[in-house]
C-alpha positions as CSV (number, residue, x, y, z in Angstrom):
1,X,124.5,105.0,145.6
2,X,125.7,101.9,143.6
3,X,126.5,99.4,145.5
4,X,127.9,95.2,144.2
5,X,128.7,92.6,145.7
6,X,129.1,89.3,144.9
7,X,128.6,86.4,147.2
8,X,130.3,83.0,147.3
9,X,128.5,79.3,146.7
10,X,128.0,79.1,150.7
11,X,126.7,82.9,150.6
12,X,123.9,85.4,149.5
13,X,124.4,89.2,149.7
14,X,120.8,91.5,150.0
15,X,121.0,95.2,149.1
16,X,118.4,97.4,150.8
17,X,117.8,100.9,149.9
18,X,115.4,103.2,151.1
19,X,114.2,106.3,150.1
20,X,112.7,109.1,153.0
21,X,110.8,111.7,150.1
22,X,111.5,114.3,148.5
23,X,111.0,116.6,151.3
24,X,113.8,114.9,153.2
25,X,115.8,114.0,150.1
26,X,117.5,111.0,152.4
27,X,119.2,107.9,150.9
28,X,119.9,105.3,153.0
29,X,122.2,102.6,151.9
30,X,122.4,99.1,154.2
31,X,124.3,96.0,152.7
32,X,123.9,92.9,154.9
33,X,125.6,89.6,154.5
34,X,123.7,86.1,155.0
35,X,126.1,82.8,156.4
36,X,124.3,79.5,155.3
37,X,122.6,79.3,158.9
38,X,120.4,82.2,157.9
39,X,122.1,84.8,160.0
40,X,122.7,88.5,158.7
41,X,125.5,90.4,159.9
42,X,125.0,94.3,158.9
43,X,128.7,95.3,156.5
44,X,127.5,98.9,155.1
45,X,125.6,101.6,156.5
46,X,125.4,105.2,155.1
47,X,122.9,108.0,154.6
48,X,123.1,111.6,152.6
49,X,121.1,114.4,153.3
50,X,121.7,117.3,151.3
51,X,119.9,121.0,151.3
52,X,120.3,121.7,155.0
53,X,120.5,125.3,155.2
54,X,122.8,127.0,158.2
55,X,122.3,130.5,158.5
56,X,125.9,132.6,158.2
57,X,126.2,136.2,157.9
58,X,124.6,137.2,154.6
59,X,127.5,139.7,154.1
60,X,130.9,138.2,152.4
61,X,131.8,137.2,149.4
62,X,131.8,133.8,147.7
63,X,133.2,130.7,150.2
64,X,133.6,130.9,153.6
65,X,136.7,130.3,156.0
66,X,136.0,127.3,157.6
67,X,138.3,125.4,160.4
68,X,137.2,122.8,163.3
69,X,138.2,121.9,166.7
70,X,136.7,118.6,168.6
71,X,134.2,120.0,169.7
72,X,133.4,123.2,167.2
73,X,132.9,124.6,163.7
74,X,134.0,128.1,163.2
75,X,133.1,130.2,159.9
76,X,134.3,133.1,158.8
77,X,132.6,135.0,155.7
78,X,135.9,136.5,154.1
79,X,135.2,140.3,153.1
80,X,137.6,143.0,153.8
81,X,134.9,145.5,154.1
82,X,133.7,144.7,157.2
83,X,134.8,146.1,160.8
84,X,134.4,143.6,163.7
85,X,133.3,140.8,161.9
86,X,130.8,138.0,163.6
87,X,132.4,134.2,163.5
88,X,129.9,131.6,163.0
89,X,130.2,128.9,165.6
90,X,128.4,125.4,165.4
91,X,128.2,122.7,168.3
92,X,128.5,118.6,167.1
93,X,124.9,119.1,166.0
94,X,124.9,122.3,163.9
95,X,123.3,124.1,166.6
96,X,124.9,128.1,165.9
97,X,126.2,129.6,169.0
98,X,126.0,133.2,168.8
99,X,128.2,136.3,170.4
100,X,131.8,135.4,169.2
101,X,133.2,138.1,166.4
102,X,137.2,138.4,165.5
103,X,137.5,142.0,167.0
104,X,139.4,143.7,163.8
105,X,139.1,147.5,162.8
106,X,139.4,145.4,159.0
107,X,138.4,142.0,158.4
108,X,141.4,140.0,156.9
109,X,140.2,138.9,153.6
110,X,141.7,135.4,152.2
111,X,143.0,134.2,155.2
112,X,143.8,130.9,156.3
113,X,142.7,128.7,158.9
114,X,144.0,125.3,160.9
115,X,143.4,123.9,164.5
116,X,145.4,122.3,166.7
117,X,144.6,120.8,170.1
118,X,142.0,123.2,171.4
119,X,142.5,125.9,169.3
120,X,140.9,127.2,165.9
121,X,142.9,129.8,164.3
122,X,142.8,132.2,161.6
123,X,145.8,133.7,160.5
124,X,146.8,136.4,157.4
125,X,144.5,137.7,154.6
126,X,144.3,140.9,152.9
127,X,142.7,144.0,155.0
128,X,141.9,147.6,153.8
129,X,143.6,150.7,155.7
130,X,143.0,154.5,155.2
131,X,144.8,154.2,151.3
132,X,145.4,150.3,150.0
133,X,144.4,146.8,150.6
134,X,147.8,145.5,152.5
135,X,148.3,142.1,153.7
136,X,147.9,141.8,157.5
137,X,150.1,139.0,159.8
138,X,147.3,138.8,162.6
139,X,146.6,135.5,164.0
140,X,143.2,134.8,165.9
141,X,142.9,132.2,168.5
142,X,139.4,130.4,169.4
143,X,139.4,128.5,172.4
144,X,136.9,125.2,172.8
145,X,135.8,127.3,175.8
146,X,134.8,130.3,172.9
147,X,137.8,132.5,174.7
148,X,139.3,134.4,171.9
149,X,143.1,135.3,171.9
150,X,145.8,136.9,169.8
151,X,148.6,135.0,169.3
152,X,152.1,136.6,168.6
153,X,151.5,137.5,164.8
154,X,153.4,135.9,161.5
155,X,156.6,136.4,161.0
156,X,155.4,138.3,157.8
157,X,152.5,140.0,156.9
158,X,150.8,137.7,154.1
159,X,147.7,137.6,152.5
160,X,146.3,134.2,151.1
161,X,148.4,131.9,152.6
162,X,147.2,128.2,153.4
163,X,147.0,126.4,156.3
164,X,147.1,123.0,157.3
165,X,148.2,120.6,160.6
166,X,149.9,118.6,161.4
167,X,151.0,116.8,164.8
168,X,150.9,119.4,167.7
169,X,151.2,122.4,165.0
170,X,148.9,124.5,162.8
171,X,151.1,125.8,159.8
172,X,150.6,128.3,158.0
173,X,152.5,129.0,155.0
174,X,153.2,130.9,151.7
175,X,151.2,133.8,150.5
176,X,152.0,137.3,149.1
177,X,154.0,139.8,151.3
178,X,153.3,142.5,148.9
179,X,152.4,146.0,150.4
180,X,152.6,147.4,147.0
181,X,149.8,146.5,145.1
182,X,152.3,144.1,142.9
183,X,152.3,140.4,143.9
184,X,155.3,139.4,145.7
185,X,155.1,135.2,146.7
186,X,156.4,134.7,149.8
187,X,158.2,130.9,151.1
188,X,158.0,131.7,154.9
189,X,156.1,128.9,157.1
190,X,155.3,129.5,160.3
191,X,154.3,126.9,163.0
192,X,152.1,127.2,166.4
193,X,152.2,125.1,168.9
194,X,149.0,123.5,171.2
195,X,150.0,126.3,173.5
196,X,150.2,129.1,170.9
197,X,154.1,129.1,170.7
198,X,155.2,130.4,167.4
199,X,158.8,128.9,165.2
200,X,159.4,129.2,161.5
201,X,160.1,125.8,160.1
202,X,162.5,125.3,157.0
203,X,160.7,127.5,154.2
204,X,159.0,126.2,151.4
205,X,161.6,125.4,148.2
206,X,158.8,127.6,145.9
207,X,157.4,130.6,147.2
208,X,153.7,130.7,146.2
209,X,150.6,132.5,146.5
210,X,147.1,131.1,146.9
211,X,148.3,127.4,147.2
212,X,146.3,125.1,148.7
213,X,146.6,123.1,152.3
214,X,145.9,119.6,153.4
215,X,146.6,117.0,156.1
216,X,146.0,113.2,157.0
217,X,147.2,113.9,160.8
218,X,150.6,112.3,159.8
219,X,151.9,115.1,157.1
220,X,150.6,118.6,155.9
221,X,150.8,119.3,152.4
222,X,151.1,122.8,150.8
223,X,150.3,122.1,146.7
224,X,150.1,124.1,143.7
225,X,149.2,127.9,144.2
226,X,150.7,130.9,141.8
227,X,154.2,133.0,142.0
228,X,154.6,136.1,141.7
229,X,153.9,136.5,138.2
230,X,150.6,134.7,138.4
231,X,151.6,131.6,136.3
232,X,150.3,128.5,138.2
233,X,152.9,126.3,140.4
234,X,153.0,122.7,140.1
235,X,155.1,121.6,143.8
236,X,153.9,119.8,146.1
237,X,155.3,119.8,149.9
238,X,155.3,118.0,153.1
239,X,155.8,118.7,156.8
240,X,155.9,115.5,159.2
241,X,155.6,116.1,162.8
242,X,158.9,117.5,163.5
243,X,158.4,119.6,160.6
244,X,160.7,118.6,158.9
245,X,160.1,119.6,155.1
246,X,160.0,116.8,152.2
247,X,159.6,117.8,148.3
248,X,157.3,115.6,146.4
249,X,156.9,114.6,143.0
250,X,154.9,117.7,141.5
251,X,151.7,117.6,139.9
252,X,150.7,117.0,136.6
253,X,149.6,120.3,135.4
254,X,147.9,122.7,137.7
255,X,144.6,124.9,135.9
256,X,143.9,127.1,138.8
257,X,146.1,128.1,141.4
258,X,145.0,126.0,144.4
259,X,143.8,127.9,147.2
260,X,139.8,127.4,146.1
261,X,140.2,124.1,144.6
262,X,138.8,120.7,146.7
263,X,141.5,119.1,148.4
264,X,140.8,116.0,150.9
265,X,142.9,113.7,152.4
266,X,141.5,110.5,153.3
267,X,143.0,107.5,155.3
268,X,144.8,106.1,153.0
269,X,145.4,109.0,150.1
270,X,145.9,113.0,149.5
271,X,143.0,113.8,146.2
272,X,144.0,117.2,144.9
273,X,141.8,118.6,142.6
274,X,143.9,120.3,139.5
275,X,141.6,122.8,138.5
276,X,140.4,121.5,135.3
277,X,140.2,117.7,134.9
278,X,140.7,115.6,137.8
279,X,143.1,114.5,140.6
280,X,146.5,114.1,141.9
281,X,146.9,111.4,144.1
282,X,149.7,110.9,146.6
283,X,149.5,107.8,148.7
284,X,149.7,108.2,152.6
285,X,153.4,107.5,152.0
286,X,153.5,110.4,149.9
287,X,154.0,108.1,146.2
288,X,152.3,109.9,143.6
289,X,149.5,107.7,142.3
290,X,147.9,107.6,138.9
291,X,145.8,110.4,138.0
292,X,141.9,110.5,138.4
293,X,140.5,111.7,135.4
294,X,136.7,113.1,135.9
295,X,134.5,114.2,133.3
296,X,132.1,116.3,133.7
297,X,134.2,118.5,136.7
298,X,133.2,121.9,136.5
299,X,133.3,124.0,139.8
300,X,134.7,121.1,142.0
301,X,134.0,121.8,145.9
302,X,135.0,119.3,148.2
303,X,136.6,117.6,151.2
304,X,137.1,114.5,153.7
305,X,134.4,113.3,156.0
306,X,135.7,113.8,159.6
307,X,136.7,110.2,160.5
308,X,138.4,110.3,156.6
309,X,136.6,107.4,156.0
310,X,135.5,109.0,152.7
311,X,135.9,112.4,150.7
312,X,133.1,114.5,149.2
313,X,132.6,116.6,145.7
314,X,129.9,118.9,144.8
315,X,130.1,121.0,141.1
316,X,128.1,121.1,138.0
317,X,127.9,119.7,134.7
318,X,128.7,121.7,132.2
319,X,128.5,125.7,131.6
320,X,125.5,125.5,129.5
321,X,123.0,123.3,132.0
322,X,124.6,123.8,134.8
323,X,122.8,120.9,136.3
324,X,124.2,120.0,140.1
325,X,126.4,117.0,140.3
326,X,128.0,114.8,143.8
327,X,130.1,112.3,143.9
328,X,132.1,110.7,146.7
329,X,135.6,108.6,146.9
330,X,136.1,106.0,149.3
331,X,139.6,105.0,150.9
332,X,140.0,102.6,148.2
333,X,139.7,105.2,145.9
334,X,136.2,103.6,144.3
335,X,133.7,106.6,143.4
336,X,130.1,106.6,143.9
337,X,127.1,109.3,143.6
338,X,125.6,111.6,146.5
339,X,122.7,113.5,146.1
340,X,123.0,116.5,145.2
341,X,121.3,119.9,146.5
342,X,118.9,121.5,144.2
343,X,121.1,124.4,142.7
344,X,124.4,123.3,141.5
345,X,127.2,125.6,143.4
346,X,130.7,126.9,143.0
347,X,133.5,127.8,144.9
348,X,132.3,127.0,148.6
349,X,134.2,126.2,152.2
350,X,134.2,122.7,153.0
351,X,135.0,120.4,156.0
352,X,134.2,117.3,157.7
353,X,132.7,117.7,161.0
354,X,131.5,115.4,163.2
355,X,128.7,113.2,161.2
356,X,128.6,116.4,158.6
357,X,129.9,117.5,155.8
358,X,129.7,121.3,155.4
359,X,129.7,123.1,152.0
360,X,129.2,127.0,152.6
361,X,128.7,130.1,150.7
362,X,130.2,130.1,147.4
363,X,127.7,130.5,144.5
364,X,125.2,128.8,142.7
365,X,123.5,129.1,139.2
366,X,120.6,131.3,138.0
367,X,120.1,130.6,134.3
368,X,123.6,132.2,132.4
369,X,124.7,133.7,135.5
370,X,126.1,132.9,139.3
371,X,124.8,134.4,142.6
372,X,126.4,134.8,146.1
373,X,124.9,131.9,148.5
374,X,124.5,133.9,151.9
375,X,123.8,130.4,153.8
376,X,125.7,127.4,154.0
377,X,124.4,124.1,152.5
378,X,125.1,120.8,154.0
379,X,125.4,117.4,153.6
380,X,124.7,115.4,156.8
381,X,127.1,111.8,156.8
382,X,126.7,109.1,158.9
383,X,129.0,106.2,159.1
């Protein structure tokens, strides 16, 4: 990490880095400050540690559903396949706590997922029956005493919707209501309460599927995602705490739908990756900024650090060396390196939790080709 200061007449700045080996592949940045009587005061501290493997279950395909409480990490490996699927729980220091599963004849495949108070929820998705993949309107509840619940279901059956929260609501909105094997965007938001009581907030002004969900604690945006033709949507929306619903200015262009791209929202801004060459960014106010432009940006995963002091990016280089690249925005929007794990990979879950970052499932690269990462990889940050 790159790291410059510059000192006044009366002052003298000294940088230490350290380095733990490859085996740990730890970087530890320090930046102290010296006063003319010789005294340091310590201004920076932060470490990285990539390539710490969580085991998930190996079946699933591509990212993970992840969503986090106070206290826990839940992960859900997304196939529709699968009868009484196992949820992945993780205490504050990765430790996996076993016995929890969702309890469904058909595993809801892109679903969505948001806590509020001391819930985790999982809501919507695709599931197979006896002739079609339909989408489903089941809601599932996880406790931070690991009680699973049902919640009364959405008010329509949608497959990827997003989710997001915001004040004492998790929202859950958009997605396709289709039962017909056509896409048909749906607008519908639906709200739950701390105590699991369901409302439908003012609809979204677009109906979308696959857009993407974010929040700063103070607003929940729902941005980009498809219609029902399957041409990419460029609005951008936000619910305050009363959820009441505020149209902002839309994005630039929009390369990919939104609902796998790396979204974080950091103290100060909302980054929203655009699919093919960098980042919207809407100010805590919800301005649009100036756009980020980054080169190379290939297969962008990403989110905030729990206290959003930061936001975190893993991808590649290019599709011909595929060679793993990181890279990290502060709340000042100033971008620095991470280290990077050893394979570059595509398409994961991520989320801050506690002093992690979590980047799970997705793929990585094997010569030409991609291949289905049954394990999540981490990136361990400390403040």
């Amino acid at each position: 990490m790159a790291v410059l200061l510059k000192a006044g007449t009366d002052k003298t700045v000294n940088r230490v880095r350290y380095k733990n080996g490859a085996a740990g592949l730890a970087e530890v940045v320090r930046i102290y400050l010296k006063n003319g009587l010789g005294q340091l005061r310590e201004l920076f501290r932060q470490l990285f540690v990539p390539g710490i493997d969580l085991v998930l279950d190996t079946r699933g395909d591509m990212h993970e559903i992840l969503v986090c409480s106070n206290t826990y990490l839940f992960s859900y490996f997304n196939n529709y396949y699968a009868s009484n699927p196992p949820i992945c729980c993780f205490d504050a220091n990765l430790t996996s706590i076993g016995g929890l599963s969702l309890n469904a004849a058909s595993s809801p495949y892109f679903a969505a997922a948001a806590s509020v108070g001391t819930y985790s929820l999982f809501a919507g998705g695709y599931v197979a029956n006896s002739t079609a993949i339909v989408p489903t309107g089941a809601v599932y509840a996880f406790s931070d005493s690991l009680v699973r619940t049902n919640p009364t279901a959405l008010s329509t059956a949608r497959g990827a919707p997003a989710g997001a929260a915001v004040g004492n609501y998790a929202l859950f909105a958009g997605g396709d209501s289709s039962t017909t094997g056509t896409m048909a965007a749906s607008a519908v938001v639906n709200a739950y309460s701390a105590s699991m009581v369901r409302s439908t907030p003012t609809a979204l002004s677009v109906a979308r599927i696959a857009l993407g969900g974010i929040s700063n604690g103070t607003y929940a945006l729902f941005v980009g995602g498809s219609n029902s033709s399957g041409a990419n949507v460029t609005t951008v929306e936000a619910y305050n705490a009363s959820l009441t619903r505020t149209t902002l200015s839309s994005m630039t262009s929009n390369g990919s739908g939104n609902y796998m791209c790396a979204n974080a929202a950091i103290a100060d801004y909302f980054l929203i990756y655009n699919g093919n060459s960098g980042f919207e960014v809407y100010s805590k106010a919800l301005v649009k900024q100036s756009f980020i432009t980054v080169s190379p940006n290939y297969g962008i995963s990403g989110c905030h650090t729990f206290d959003r002091s930061c936001a975190v990016f893993l991808g590649y280089d290019s599709y011909s060396s595929k060679k793993a690249i990181g890279f990290a925005y502060d709340n000042t929007l100033v971008r620095s390196s991470v280290l990077t794990p050893a394979l570059p990979v595509v398409g994961c879950g991520a989320i801050g939790f506690k002093d992690h970052v979590v980047f799970a499932k997705g793929s990585y690269a094997v010569g030409n080709t991609f291949a289905t990462i049954p394990h999540a990889q981490t990136l361990r940050y400390y403040k």
